[in-house]
N, C-alpha and C positions, 0 to 999 in steps of 0.2 A: 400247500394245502389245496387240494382238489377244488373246484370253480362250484360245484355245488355244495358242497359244504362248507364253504366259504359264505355264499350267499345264505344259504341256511339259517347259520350262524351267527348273521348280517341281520337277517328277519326277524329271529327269535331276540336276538336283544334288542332291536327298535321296540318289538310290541313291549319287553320287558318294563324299558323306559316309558313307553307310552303309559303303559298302567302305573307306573310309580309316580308318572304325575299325575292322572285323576287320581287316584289316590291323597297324596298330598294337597290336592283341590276339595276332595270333596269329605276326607276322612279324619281331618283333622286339625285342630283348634289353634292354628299360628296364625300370624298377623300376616295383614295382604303381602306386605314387603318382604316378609321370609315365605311366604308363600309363591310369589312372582322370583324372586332369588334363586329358591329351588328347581324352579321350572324352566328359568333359562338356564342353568343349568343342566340339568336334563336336556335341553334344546341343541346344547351346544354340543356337548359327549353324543350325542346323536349324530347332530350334523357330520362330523370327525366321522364316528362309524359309519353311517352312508358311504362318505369320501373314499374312506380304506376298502369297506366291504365290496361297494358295489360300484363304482366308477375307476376303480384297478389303477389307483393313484401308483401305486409300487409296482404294476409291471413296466416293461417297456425295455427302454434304454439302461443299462446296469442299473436296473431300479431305485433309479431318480424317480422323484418325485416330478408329475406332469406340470409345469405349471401352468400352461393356457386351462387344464380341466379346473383349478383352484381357482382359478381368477374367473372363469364363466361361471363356476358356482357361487362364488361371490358375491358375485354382480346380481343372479339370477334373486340370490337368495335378499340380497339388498332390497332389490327392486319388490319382491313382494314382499315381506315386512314393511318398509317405509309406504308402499302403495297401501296395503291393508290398513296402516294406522292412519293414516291419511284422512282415506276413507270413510275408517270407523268415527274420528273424531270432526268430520266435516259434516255427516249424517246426524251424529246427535246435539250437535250447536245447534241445528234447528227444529229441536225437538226440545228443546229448555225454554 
């Protein structure tokens, strides 16, 4: 598959998912728990397409999979999630 229609490809379904979660946030009457379920979901079929689309995990070496790029995303992606929630939940203990 051509490198630009690859990314294309890549873009159009991030935004897809992007909206199918405000969607599921704002349009409809499930409980927070199936609502936060569905979203990491979404989160994660994301992340995976990122990896394939645009960080070219399948070129390379008989297209193996890179692993130092999986492991820097990893980490990268660790590191904000746990920072963010961190954050968010050390900001509002002192706002109660």
């Amino acid at each position: 598959m051509n490198t630009i229609v690859k990314h294309t490809v890549g873009f159009i379904a991030s935004i897809v998912l992007t909206l199918l979660a405000v969607f599921v946030t704002l349009y409809t009457n499930m409980t927070f728990q199936a609502k936060t379920t569905i979203i990491f979901g979404f989160a994660f079929i994301q992340a995976a397409l990122q990896l394939l689309m645009f960080m070219h995990l399948t070129e390379g070496k008989d297209g193996r999979l890179q692993s130092f790029k999986v492991i820097f995303a990893i980490i990268i992606t660790l590191a904000i999630v746990i920072g963010t929630y961190w954050v968010m939940q050390g900001g509002h203990s002192h706002h109660l």
